[in-house]
BAVO-53069 format. One record per residue: x, y, z of N, C-alpha, C in turn. Coordinates in steps of 0.1 Angstrom, whole numbers, plus 2048, in hexadecimal, padded with zeros to 3 digits. Atoms other than C-alpha are relative to their C-alpha. Example, Ala and Ser with C-alpha at 12.3 -4.5 7.8 and 13.67 -1.06 7.14 Angstrom:
<rs>
8097F480087B7D384E80980C800
7F77F58008897F58477F880B808
</rs>
This chain:
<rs>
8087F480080080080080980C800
7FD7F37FF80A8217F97F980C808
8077FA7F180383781880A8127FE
7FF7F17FF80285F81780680480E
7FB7FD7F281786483780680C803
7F57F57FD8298828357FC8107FF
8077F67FC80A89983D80280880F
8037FE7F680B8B18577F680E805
80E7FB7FD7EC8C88517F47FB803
80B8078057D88AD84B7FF7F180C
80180B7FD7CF88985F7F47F7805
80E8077FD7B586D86880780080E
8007FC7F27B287188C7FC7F0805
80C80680079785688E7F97F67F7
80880780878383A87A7F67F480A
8088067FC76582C8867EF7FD7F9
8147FF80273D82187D7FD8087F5
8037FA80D743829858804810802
7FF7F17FE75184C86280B802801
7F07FE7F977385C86480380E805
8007F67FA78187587A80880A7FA
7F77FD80479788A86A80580F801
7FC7F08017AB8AD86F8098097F5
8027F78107AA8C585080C81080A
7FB7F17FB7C78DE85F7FF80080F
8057FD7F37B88EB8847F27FC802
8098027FB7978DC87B7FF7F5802
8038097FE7868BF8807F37FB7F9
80A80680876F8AB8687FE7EF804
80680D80775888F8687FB7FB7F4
80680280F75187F8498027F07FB
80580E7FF74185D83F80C7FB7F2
7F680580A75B84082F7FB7F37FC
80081080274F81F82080B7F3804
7F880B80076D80E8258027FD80E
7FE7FF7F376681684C7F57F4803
80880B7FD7537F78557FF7F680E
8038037F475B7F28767FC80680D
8077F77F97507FF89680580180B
7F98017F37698048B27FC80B808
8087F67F776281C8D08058117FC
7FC7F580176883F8CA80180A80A
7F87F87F377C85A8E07F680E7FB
8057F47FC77687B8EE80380A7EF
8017FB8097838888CA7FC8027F7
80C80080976687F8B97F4809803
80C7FD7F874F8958D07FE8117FA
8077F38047518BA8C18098057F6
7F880081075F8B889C7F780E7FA
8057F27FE75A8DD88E7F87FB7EE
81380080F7448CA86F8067F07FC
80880B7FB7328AC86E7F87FA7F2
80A7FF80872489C84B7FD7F2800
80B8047FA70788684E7FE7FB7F4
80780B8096FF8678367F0805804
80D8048006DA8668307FE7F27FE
8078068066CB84B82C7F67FB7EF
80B8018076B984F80F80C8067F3
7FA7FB8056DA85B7FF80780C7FC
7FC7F08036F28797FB8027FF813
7FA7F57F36F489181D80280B807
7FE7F08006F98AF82D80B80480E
7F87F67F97128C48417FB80380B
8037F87F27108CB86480F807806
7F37FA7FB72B8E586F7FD80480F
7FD7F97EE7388F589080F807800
7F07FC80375090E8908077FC7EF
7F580180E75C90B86D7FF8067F8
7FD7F780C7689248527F87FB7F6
80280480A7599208328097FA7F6
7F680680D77891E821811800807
7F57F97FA79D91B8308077F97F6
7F58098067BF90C82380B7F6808
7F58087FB7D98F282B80A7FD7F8
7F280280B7FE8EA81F8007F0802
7F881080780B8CB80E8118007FF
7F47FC8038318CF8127FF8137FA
8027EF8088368F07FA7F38097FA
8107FC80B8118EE7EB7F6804809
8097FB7FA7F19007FA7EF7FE7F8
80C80780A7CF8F17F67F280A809
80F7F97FA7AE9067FF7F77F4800
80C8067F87938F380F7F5807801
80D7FF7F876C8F38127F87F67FD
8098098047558DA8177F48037FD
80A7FE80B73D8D67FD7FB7F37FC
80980A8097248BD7EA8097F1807
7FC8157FF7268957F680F800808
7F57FE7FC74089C81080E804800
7F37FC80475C8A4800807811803
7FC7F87FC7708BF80B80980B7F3
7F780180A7858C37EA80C800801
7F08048027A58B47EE7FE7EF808
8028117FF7AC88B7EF811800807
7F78067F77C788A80B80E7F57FA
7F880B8077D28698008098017F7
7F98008117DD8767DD812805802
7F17F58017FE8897EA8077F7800
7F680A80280E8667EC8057FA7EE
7FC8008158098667C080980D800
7FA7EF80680F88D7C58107FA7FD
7F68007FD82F8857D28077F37F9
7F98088098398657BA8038057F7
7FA7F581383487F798805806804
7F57F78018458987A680D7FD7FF
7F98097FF8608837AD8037FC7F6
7FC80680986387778A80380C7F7
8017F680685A8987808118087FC
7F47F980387B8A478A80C7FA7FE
7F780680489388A7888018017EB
8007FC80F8888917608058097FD
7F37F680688F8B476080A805805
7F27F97FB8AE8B37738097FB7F4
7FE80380D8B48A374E8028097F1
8017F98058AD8BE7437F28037F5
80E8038058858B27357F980B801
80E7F37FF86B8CE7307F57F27FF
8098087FF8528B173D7F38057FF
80A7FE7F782F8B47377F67FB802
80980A7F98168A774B7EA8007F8
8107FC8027EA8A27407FC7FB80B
80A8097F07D589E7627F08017FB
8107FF8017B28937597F97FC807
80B8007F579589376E80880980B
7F57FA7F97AE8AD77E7F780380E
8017FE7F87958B6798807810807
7FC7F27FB7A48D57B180D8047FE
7F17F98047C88D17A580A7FC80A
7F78067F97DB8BE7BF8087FB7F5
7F080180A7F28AB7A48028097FA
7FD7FB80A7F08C578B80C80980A
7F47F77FD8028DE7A380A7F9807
7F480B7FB8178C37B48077FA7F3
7F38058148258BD78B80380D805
7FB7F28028268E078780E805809
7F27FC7F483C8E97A980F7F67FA
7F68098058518CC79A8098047F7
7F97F681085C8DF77A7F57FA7F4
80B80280E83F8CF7627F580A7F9
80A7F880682B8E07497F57F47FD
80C80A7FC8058D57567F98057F5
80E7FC8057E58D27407F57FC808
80D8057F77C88CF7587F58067FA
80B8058067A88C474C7F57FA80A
80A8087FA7888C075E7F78087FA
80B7FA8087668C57517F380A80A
8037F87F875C8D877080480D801
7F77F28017628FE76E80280380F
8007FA7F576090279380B7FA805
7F18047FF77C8E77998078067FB
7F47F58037908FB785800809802
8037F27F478891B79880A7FE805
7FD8017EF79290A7B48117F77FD
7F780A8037B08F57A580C80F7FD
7FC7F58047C191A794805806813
7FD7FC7F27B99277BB80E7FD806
7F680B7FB7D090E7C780C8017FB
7F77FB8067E79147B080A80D802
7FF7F57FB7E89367BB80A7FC808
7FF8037EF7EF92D7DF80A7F7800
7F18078058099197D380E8047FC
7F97F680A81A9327C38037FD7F5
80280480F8149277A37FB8077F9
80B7FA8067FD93F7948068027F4
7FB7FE80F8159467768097F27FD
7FC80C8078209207717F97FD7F3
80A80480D81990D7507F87F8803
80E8038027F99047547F68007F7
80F7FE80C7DD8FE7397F67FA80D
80B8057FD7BB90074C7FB7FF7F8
80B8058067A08EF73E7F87F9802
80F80A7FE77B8E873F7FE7FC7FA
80480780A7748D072C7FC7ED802
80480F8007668AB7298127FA7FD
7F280780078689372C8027FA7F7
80180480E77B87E7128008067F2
8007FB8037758956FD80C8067FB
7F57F88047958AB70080B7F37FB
7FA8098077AA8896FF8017FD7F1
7FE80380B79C8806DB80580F7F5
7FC7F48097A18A56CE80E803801
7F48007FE7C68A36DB8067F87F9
7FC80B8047CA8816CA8008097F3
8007FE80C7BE8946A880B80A7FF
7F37F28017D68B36AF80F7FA7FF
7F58027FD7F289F6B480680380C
7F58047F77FD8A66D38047FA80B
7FA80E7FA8108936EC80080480F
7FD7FA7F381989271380B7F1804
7F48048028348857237FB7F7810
8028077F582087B7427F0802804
8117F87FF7F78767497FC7F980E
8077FF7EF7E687476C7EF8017F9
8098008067C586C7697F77F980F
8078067EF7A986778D7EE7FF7F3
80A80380778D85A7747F180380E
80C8007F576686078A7FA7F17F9
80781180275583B78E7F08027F4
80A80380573684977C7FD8117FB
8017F38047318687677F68067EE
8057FE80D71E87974880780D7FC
7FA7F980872E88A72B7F780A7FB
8077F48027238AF71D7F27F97F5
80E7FF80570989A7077FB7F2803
80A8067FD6FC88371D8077F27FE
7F98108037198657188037FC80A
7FA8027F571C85273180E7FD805
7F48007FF73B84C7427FD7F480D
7FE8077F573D82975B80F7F87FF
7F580480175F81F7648057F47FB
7FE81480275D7F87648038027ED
7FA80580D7587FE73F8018087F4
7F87F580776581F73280E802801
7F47FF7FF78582073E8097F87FA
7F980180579680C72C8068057F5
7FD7F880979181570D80080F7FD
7F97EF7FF79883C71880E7FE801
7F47FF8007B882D7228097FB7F8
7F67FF80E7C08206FF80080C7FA
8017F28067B88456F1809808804
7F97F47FA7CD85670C80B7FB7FF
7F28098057EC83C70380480B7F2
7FC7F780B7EE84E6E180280C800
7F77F57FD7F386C6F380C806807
7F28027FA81586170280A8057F6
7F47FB8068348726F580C7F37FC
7F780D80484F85C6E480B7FA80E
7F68037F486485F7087F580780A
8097FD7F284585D72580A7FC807
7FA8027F885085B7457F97FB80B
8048027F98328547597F07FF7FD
80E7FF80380B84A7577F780080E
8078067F57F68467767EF805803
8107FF8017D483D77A8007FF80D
8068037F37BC84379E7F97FC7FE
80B8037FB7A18307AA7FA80280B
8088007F67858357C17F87F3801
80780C7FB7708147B78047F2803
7FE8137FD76F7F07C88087FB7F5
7FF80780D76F7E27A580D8007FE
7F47FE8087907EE79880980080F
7F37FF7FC7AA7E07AF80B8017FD
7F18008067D27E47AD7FF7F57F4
7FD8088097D17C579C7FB8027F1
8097FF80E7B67CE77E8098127F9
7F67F28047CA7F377F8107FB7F9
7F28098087EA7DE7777FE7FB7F3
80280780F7DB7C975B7FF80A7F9
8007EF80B7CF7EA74980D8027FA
7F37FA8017F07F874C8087F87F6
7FB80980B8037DB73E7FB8017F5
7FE8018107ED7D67237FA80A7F8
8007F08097E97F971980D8037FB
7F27FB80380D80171A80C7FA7FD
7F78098038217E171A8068027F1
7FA80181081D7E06F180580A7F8
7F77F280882C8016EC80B806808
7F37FA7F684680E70A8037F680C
7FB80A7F78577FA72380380780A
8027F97F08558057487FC7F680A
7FD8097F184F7F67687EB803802
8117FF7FA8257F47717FF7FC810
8048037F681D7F57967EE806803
80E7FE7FD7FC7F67AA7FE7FE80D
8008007F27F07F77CC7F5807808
80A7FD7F77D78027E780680F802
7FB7F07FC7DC82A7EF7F7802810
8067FD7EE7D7834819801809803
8007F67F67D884A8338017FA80D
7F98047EF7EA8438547F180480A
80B7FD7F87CF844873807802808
7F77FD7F87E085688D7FC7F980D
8008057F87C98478A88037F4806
7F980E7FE7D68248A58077F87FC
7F38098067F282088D7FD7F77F6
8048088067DC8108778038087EF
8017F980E7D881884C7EF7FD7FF
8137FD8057B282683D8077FE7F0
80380180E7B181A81C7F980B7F6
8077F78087AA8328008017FE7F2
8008078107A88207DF80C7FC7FA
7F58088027C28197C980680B7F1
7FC7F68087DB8237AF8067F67F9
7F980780B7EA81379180E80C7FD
7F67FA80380E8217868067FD7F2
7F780380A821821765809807802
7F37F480284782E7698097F97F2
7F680380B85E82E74980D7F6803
7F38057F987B81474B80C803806
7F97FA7FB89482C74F7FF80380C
8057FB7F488383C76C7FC7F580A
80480E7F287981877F80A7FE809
7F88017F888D81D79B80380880D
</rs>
């Protein structure tokens, strides 16, 4: 398992009765986890969390705060991520991911200490955690989600990062979509990041379900690898697609054309109350042969 450890704005406090405790900076959130399924006793630090969100029954949810900003920020090493919880718990930022952040950037710069003008496509880019964790790296990012308000909030970040004049292409746009129009333009990338959503519709009504769209997005987005990639990496959030089926892809998407190393694995988060790991889906990896090491 690959475990995001080397947070210290951020941590799970707590996991209990489908719920986890967790502290966002100086605050304190509850917020419901499927993968939390068991039900041990819970301490005095579960007793006045400054916001509280609430499964229904009936599906979805809602927000109970106490004490809490609308909107604050927290650091990642050098990076600065704004915070507010919004729609279906989510706060906008996936904790977990700074253990990928921190593998591309990592590759990012062992390339251009090569002296590479690497650059990176993040689709389903979401608020811009990898994109500005390439970017700080020395990569020229293209971020792509088909939400304008993630990319509001992804650019923000950027900001706060001190990035605001990095190379950056924002863009709203359908992923699918921009993929095949890149395919027809010709051009290339040298490294793609990609956090696919389990279940989604396209600007006219296409659907999008992972089990059996993804693949063949990830023969399309192959043809937009540069003659010398250095890196591919797919996320998951569903059951379905474990390390092992994230492995197969990989292989036989990329085996018959570049030679690299494919790993895969469970993605965590340390629990501080008992030394345990919270499971947070999983990740598939492609590194170039050169770079496997």
């Amino acid at each position: 398992m690959w475990v995001a450890d080397k947070w210290k704005d951020y941590e799970v406090l707590d996991t209990s009765g489908g719920e986890k405790l967790e502290r966002w900076g100086q605050y304190r959130l509850i917020r419901p986890d499927p993968q939390v399924i068991w039900a041990t006793p819970k301490d005095r630090l579960w007793r006045k969390p400054n916001g509280h969100y609430h499964r229904s029954s009936r599906g979805g949810g809602e927000w109970e705060f106490f004490d809490l900003p609308e909107e604050w920020t927290i650091s990642y090493r050098d990076l600065r991520f704004h915070l507010k919880p919004f729609s279906f718990k989510h706060t906008g930022l996936f904790p977990e991911q700074a253990v990928n952040w921190d593998w591309c950037a990592d590759l990012i710069r062992r390339a251009s200490e090569e002296g590479r003008k690497v650059r990176v496509l993040n689709l389903f880019a979401y608020t811009g955690g990898a994109t500005v964790s390439a970017a700080a790296a020395g990569a020229q990012v293209t971020h792509v989600d088909a939400s304008k308000g993630m990319v509001s909030w992804a650019r923000e970040n950027a900001a706060s990062s001190g990035l605001a004049d990095a190379p950056i292409r924002w863009l709203v746009d359908d992923c699918g979509k921009f993929v095949e129009r890149e395919i027809r333009r010709g051009n290339r990338y040298d490294a793609i990041i990609m956090d696919p959503p389990s279940y989604g519709r396209g600007p006219k009504g296409e659907i999008w379900k992972i089990e059996t769209s993804i693949y063949p997005f990830l023969l399309k987005c192959r043809e937009l690898l540069s003659e010398d990639p250095l890196f591919f990496l797919i996320n998951s959030y569903t059951t379905g697609l474990q390390p092992a089926v994230l492995s197969y892809m990989l292989h036989t998407v990329l085996d018959p054309i570049r030679k690299g190393r494919v790993e895969a694995g469970e993605v965590g988060l340390p629990v501080s109350g008992n030394g345990l790991v919270l499971p947070c889906g999983a990740a598939g990896r492609w590194t170039a042969e050169r770079y496997a090491h």
